[in-house]
N, C-alpha and C positions, 0 to 999 in steps of 0.2 A: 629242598629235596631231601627224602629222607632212604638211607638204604640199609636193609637189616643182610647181618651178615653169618650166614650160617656155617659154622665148621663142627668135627667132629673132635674128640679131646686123644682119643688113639692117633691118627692122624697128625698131630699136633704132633706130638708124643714121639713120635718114630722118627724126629728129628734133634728129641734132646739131649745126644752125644756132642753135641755141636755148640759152638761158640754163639751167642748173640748173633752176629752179622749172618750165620746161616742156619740157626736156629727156627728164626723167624719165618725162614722160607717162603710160601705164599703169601702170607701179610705179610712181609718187607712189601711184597709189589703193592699191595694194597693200601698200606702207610705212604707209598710215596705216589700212586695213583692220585690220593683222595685228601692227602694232603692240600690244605688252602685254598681249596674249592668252598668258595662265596655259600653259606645258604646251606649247606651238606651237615648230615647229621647222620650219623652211623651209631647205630646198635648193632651189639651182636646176640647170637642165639648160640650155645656151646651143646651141644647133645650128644649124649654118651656113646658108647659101642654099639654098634647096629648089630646083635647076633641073630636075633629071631625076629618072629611075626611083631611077638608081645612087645618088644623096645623099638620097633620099627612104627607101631599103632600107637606106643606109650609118647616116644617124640612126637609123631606127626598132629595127636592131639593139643602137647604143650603150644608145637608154633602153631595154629593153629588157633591158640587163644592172644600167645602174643601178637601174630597176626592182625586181630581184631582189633584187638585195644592199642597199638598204635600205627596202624595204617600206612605202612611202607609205602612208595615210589617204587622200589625196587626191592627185589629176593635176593642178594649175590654169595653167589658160592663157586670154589674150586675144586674142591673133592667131590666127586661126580656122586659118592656115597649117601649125599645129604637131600641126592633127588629122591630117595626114597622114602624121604620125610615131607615131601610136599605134597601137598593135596592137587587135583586137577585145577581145580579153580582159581588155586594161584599161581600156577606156571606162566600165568601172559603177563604177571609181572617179573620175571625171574632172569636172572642174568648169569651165563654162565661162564667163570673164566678157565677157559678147559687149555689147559697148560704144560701136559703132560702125555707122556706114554703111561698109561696109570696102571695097563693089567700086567704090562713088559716089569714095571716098578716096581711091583708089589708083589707077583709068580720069584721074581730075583729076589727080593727080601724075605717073603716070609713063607714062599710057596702056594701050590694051590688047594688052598682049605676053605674053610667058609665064608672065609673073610673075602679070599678070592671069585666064589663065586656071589657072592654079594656086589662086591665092584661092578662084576662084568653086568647085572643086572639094572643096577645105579646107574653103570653109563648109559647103556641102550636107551632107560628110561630118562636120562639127559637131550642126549642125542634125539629123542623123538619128539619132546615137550618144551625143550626152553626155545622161545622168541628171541632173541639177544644171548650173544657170544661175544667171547675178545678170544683170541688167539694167540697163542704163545710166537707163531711163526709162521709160515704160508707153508709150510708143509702142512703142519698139522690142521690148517684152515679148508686144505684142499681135500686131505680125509674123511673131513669131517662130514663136508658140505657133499660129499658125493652117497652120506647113508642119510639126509636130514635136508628135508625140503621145506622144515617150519620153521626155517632162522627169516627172521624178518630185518635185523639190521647186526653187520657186525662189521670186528677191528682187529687187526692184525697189533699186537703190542710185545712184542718180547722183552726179553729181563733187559735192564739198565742198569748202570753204574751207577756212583754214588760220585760226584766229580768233583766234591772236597776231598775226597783220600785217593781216588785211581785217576790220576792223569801221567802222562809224558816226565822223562827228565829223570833225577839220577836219585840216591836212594843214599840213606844213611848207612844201611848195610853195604858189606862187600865180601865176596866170596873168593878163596884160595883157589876154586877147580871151577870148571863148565859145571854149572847147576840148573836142572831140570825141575820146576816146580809144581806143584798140586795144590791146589786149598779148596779146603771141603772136606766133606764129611766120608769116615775112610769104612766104607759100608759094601754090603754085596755087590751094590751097583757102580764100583768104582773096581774093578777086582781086575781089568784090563790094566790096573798099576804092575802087575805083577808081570806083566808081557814088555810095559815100559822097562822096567827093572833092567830086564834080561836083555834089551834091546840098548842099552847105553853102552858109546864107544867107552876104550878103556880110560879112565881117569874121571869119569864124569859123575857127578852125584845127582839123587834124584830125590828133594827137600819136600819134605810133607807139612803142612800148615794145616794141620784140623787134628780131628780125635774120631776114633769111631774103631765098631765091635771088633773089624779085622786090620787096626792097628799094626796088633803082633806079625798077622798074618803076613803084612806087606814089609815090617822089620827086619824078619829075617834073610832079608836080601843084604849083602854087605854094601850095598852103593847107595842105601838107601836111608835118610834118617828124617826121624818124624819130630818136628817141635811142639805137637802139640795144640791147642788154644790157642790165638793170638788176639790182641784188640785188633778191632778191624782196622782203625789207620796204619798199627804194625804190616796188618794184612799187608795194605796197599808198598808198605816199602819194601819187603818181602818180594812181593811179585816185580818191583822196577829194577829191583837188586839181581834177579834170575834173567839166564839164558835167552833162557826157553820156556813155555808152557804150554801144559797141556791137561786135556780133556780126553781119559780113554774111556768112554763113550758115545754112543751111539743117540745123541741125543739132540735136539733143535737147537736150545736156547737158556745153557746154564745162564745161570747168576754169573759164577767165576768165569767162563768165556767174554762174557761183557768187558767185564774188572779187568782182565789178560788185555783186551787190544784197547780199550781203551788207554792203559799205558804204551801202546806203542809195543810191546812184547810179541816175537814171531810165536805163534799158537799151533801146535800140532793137536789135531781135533779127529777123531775118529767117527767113519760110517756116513753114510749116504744123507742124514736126515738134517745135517750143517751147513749143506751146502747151498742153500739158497743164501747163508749167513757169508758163510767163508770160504771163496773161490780159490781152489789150490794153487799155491804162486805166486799169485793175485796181491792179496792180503792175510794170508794163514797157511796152513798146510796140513790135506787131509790124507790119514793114515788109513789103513786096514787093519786087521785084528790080526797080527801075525809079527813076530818078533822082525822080520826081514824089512816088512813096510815099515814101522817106526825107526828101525836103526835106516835107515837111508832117511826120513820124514826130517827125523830130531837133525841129521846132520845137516841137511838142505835149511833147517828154519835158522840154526846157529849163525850161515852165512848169507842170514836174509836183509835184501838192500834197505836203506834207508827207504827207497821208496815201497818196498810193503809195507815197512815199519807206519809210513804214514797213513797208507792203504787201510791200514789196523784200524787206528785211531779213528778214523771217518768212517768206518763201518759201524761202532756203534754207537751205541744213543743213551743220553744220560736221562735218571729217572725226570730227570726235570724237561726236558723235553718229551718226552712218554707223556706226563702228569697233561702238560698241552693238551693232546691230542687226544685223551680223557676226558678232560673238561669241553672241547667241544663235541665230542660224539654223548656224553649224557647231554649235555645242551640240546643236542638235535633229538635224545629219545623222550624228552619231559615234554 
């Protein structure tokens, strides 16, 4: 089986403040997807900035010959951008792994300019043409499928862990206070840190594991300090060493929510669209965007029983079981 794989180099790009382990971003899922699958050959196709006609015609030419000359099974792409590079006649091989809130993601980053209304176009034009989807999450499966009646087969797959570095049990680090931890990239879309801040009882600290534009921004809180970069298995003892974690946004199915309960860590998670993931009480604990909900959130998850703690851990799914459930849903589209 052969699958070519289209990304754009911007896109890519807009994640390199970041460590490796979340640098990678959508190919991490795709590295551990496609990983030692029998028979599988992946190319990729890298295509510059979509700003006009002229580079949008100028790509869609290129794959278009790469196309020809080596005959894909499959088109796969995650940035909904790069369906503007595909011709109609290849979309019934085309697979989309739509994984995001993309126009929420990108209006917060970078605002709404060309780029934005490019996106919103890329997706419609996803959403209408690709046969094959994976889904980040049954939220966003349910969205989807409610504007798109030409998906002919798809799979619910959210982010996984890595379950040599994030599992259960105790940490080489150790911390003097209650430590509330983050890891990831410290970007517009994370800016709900700053409501964490303000909402920590007194004595508590709120440890940052990553690097990004509004660093500073989140610094200047005194309960707050940022380390920076870490190796990913640092990652992982980092997070078995903390309290608490947490996710202030609004979003289905980070990477680092995986990472958080798969150690067994109570997870405070914010917004409506985690909840098919993580049942407030249950196994996690979902906030609101308001200093009052997380300060009652973070104290509730501090004194969470063993039994959510385990609740955690079974909730999610290591890349290696994901990888499964890939290899047989392409088995079933070949």
């Amino acid at each position: 089986m052969k699958i070519l794989k289209l990304s754009e180099h911007v896109y890519t790009a807009s994640f390199s403040v970041l460590h490796p382990s979340y640098l990678e971003g959508f190919p991490q899922r795709e590295k551990f997807f496609f990983a030692d699958i029998e028979d599988l050959e992946i190319g990729w196709f890298k295509h510059s900035q979509l700003t006009d006609l002229a580079s949008i015609e100028e790509a869609k030419a290129e794959l278009n010959r790469l196309v020809k000359e080596t005959q894909p099974d499959f088109i796969f792409f995650d940035n909904p951008i790069s369906a503007l590079i595909v011709s109609d006649e290849h979309f019934a091989k085309c697979i989309f792994d739509c994984c995001d809130w993309y126009l929420e993601y990108y209006e917060c980053e970078f605002g709404k300019d060309l780029g934005y209304e490019l996106m919103k176009e890329a997706l419609q034009r996803a959403i209408g043409h690709t046969p094959y989807c994976i889904f980040q999450s049954d939220t966003i499966k349910d969205w989807y499928l409610q504007q798109d009646h030409n998906v002919k087969s798809s799979i619910v797959l959210p982010n996984g862990y890595d379950d040599k570095v994030f599992y259960p049990g105790g940490s080489s680090i150790q911390f003097s206070q209650p430590t509330v931890l983050f890891a990831g990239k410290l970007g517009k879309w994370y800016r709900g840190l700053n409501i964490v801040a303000q909402a920590l009882p007194a004595g508590w600290k709120l440890l940052l594991v990553g690097d990004g534009p509004c660093r500073e921004e989140f610094e200047k809180h005194s309960n707050v300090e940022c380390i920076g970069r870490q190796d990913l298995e640092m990652v992982g003892e980092y997070v078995r060493a903390a309290d608490v974690c947490v996710m202030p946004v609004n979003d289905c199915s980070p990477i680092a929510t995986s990472e958080y309960l798969s150690c067994g860590k109570p997870v405070v998670h914010m917004g409506d669209h985690i909840c098919w993931m993580i049942k407030d009480g249950e196994n996690g604990f979902v906030a609101q965007n308001s200093v009052e909900s997380w300060h009652a959130k973070l104290q509730e998850a501090i004194q969470a029983s063993p039994e959510v703690r385990e609740r955690a851990v079974q909730s999610a799914s290591s890349w290696h079981e994901l990888q499964g459930k890939m290899k047989t849903w392409l088995g079933g589209l070949a």
